[in-house]
C-alpha positions as CSV (number, residue, x, y, z in Angstrom):
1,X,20.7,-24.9,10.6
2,X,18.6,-21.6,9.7
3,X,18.2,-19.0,12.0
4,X,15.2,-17.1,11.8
5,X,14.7,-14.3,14.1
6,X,11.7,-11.5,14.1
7,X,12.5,-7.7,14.7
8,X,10.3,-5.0,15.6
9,X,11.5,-1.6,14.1
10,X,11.4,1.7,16.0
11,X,13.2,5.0,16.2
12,X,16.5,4.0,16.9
13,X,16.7,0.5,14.8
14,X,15.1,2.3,11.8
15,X,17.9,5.0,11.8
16,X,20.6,2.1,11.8
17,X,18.9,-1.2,10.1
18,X,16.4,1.1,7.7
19,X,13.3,-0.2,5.9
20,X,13.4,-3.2,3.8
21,X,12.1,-1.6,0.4
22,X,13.8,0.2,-2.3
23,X,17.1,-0.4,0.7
24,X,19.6,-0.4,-2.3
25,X,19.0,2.7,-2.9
26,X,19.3,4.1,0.7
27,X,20.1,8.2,-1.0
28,X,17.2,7.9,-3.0
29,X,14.4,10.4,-2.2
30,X,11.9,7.8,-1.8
31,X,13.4,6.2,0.4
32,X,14.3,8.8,3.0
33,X,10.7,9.6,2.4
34,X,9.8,6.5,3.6
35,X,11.9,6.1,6.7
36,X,10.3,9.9,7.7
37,X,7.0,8.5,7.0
38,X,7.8,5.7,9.0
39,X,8.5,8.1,12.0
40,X,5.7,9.7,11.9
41,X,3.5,6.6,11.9
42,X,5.1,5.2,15.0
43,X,3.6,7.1,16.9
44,X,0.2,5.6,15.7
45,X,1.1,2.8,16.9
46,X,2.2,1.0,12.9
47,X,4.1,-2.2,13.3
48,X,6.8,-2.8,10.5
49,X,8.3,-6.3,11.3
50,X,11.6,-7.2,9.7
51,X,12.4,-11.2,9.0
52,X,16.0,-12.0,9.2
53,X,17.6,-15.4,8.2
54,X,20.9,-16.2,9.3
55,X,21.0,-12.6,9.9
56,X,20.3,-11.4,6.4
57,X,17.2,-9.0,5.7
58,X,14.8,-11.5,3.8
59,X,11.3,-10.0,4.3
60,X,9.2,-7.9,6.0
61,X,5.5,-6.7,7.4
62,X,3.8,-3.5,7.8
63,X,0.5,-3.2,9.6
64,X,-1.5,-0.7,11.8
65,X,-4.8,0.0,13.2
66,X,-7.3,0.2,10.5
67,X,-8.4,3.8,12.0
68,X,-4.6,5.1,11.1
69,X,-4.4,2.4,7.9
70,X,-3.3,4.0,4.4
71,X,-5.9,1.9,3.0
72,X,-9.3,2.9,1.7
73,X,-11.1,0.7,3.8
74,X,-13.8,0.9,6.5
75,X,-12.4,-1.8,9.0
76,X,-13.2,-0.1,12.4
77,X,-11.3,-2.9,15.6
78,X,-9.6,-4.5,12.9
79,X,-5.7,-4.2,12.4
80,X,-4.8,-3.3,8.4
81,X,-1.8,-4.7,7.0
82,X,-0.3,-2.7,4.7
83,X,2.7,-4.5,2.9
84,X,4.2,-7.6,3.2
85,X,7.5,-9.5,1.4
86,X,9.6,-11.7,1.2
87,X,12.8,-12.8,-0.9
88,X,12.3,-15.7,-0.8
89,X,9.2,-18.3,-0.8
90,X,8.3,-21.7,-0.2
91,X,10.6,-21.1,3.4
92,X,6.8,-20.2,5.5
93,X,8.2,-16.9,5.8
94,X,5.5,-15.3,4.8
95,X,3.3,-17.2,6.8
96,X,5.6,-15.9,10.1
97,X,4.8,-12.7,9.3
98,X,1.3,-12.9,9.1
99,X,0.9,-14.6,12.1
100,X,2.8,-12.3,14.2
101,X,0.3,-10.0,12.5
102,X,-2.4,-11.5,13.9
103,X,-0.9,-12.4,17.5
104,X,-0.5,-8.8,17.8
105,X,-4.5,-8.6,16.6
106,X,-5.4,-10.4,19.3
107,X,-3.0,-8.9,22.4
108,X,-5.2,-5.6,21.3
109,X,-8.4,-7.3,21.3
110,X,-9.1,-6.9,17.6
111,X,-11.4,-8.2,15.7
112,X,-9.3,-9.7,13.4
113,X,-6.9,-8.8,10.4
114,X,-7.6,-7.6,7.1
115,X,-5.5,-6.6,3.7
116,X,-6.6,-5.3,0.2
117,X,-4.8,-7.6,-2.6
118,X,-4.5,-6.8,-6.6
119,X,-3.6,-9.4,-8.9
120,X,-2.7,-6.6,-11.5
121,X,0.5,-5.5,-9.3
122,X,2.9,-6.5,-6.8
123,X,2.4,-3.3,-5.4
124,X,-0.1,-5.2,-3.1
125,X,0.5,-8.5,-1.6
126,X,-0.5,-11.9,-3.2
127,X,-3.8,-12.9,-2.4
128,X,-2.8,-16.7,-2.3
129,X,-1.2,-16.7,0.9
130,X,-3.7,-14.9,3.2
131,X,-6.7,-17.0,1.7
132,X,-4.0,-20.3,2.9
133,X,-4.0,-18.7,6.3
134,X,-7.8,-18.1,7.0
135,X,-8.6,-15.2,5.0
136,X,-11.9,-15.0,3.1
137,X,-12.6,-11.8,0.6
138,X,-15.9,-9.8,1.6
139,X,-15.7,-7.3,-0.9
140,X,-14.2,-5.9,-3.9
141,X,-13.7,-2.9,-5.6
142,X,-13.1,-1.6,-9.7
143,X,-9.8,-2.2,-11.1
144,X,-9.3,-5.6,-9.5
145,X,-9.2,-4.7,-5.9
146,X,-10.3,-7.2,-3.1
147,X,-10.8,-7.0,0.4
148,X,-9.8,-9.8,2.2
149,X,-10.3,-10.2,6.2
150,X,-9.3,-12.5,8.9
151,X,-12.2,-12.8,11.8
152,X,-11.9,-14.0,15.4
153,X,-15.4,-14.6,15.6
154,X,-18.1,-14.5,13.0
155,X,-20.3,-12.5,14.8
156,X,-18.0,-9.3,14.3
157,X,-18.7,-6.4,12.0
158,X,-17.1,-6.9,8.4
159,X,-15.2,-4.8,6.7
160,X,-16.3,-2.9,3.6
161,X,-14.9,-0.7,1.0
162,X,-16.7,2.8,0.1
163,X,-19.4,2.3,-2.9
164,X,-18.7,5.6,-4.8
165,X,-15.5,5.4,-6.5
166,X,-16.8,7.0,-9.7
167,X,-17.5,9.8,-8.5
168,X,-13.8,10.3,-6.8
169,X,-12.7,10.6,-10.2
170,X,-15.0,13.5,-11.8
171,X,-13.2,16.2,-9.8
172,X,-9.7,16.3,-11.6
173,X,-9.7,16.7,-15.4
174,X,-6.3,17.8,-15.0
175,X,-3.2,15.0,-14.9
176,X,-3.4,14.7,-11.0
177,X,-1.0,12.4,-8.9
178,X,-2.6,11.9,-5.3
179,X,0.1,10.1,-3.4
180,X,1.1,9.3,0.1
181,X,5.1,8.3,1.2
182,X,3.9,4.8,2.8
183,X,5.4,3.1,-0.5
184,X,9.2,4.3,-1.5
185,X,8.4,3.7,-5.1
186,X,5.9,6.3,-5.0
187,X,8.9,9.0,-6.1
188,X,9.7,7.2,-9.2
189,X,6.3,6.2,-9.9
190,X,5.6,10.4,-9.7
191,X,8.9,10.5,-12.0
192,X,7.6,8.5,-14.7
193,X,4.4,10.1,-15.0
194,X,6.0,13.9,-14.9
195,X,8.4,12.9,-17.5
196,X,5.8,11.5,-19.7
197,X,3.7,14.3,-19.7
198,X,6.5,17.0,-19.9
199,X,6.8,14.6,-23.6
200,X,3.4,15.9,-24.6
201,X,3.4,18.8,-23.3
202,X,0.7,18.1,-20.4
203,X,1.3,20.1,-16.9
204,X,0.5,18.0,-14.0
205,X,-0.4,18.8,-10.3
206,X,0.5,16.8,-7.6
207,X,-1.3,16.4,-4.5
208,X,0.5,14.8,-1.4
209,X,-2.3,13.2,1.2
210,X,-1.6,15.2,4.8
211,X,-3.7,12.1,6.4
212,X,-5.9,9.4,6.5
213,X,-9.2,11.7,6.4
214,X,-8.4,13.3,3.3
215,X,-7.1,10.0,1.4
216,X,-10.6,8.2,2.4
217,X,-12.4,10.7,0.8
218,X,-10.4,11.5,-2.3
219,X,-8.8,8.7,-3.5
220,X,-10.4,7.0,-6.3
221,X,-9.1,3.7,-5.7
222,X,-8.1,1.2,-2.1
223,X,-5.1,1.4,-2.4
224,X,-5.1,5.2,-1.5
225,X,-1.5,6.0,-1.4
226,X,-0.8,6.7,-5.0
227,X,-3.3,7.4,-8.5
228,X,-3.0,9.2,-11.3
229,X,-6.2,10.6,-13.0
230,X,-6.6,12.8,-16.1
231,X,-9.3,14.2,-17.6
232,X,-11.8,12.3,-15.1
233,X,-10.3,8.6,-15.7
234,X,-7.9,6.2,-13.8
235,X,-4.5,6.2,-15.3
236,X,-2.6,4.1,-12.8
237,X,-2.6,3.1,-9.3
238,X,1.1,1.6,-9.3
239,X,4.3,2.3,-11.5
240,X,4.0,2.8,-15.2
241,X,7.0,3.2,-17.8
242,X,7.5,6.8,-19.2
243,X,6.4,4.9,-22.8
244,X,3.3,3.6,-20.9
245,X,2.2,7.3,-19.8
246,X,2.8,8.5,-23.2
247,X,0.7,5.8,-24.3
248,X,-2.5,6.1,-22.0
249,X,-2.7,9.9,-22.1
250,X,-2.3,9.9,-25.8
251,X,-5.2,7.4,-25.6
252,X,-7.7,9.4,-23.4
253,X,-7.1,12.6,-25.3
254,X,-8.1,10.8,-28.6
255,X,-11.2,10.1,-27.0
256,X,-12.2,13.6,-26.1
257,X,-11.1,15.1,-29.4
């Protein structure tokens, strides 16, 4: 018989236990990046929920008040989730996980739960299993983003996405990485693009979000923890191969030759 049991991280259990991503590669820079980040947000009150079967890591949930969130969405008395996994499907894990999610919404008196999906990435979660569970999408956003929310009660303020996304872009013409540490890929996502620039010869700035305030206003995209812009277009907004980067910046020079 399965046993499925729910923890709740904190100080001490992260230190021991650890996060669930990128957790093979525990020396890793992005992953100690992570685990600080994960400190730090603690204290704001972020939730990361770890799903164990017969005592064996098999998926995860990280979510926070939408006023902390590390997404690029305007979701006031709403809780944000930010990740979710799980090893294995077709078990209702994932289901679990979301509805501790929104137990917790309702202990704080939310107004419900929302999450911002991309079919073009597992770097956000699948949209399939909220829209099972209740979730509708009220918005969306360039590049295949969606907004999807879970209400209490109809009568509540929905949550949007900011309207001005091209204009987040026309401030960097040089290759720019704006990234945040709430995703432990970020590192060799930041790797891969260095690399592939160093190849052509193209310096790049990076640019590390301090908080929320400055990733709602800055970053070009929802998903506001990691993009990389040149020469005032979108390159990425989740891992590319070094051949990739090589590719796409080879592209947008040829059109401003």
């Amino acid at each position: 018989m399965e046993n499925v049991q729910l923890i709740e991280l904190d100080h001490e259990l992260l230190e021991g236990t650890g996060s669930y991503c990128l957790r093979s590669k525990k020396n890793s820079e992005g992953y100690t990046n992570k685990n600080k980040w994960l400190m730090n947000r603690f204290e704001e009150g972020l939730k990361y929920v770890q799903l164990f079967e017969n005592q064996k890591q098999v998926g995860f949930i990280e979510y926070t008040e939408a006023e902390s969130s590390y997404r690029v969405v305007s979701a006031d008395h709403y809780l944000v989730i930010h990740c979710l996994w799980v090893s294995v499907t077709g078990k209702g894990h994932g289901t679990t996980l979301i509805h501790k999610c929104l137990e917790d919404a309702q202990k704080l008196g939310k107004q419900g739960v929302v999450v911002v999906t991309n079919s073009e990435t597992s770097w956000t979660p699948s949209k399939d299993i909220f829209l099972r569970n209740n979730f509708k999408i009220v918005d969306t956003a360039p590049f295949g983003f969606e907004l999807l929310v879970h209400q209490f009660n109809d009568d509540s303020n929905s949550p949007y996405f900011p309207t001005n996304w091209d204009e987040r872009l026309k401030p960097f013409n040089k290759l720019t990485i704006l990234r945040s540490f709430q995703c432990p890929y970020v590192e060799i996502a930041t790797n891969n693009v260095l690399e592939g620039a160093n190849h052509l010869g193209i310096e790049a700035e990076i640019y590390d979000f301090n908080n929320r305030d400055e990733l709602m206003k800055m970053s070009p995209t929802p998903y506001g923890i990691y993009s990389v812009i040149y020469k005032g277009q979108l390159i990425a907004f989740h891992r590319l191969t070094v051949h990739s980067v090589i590719k796409r910046l080879k592209q947008i020079n040829s059109l401003h030759e």
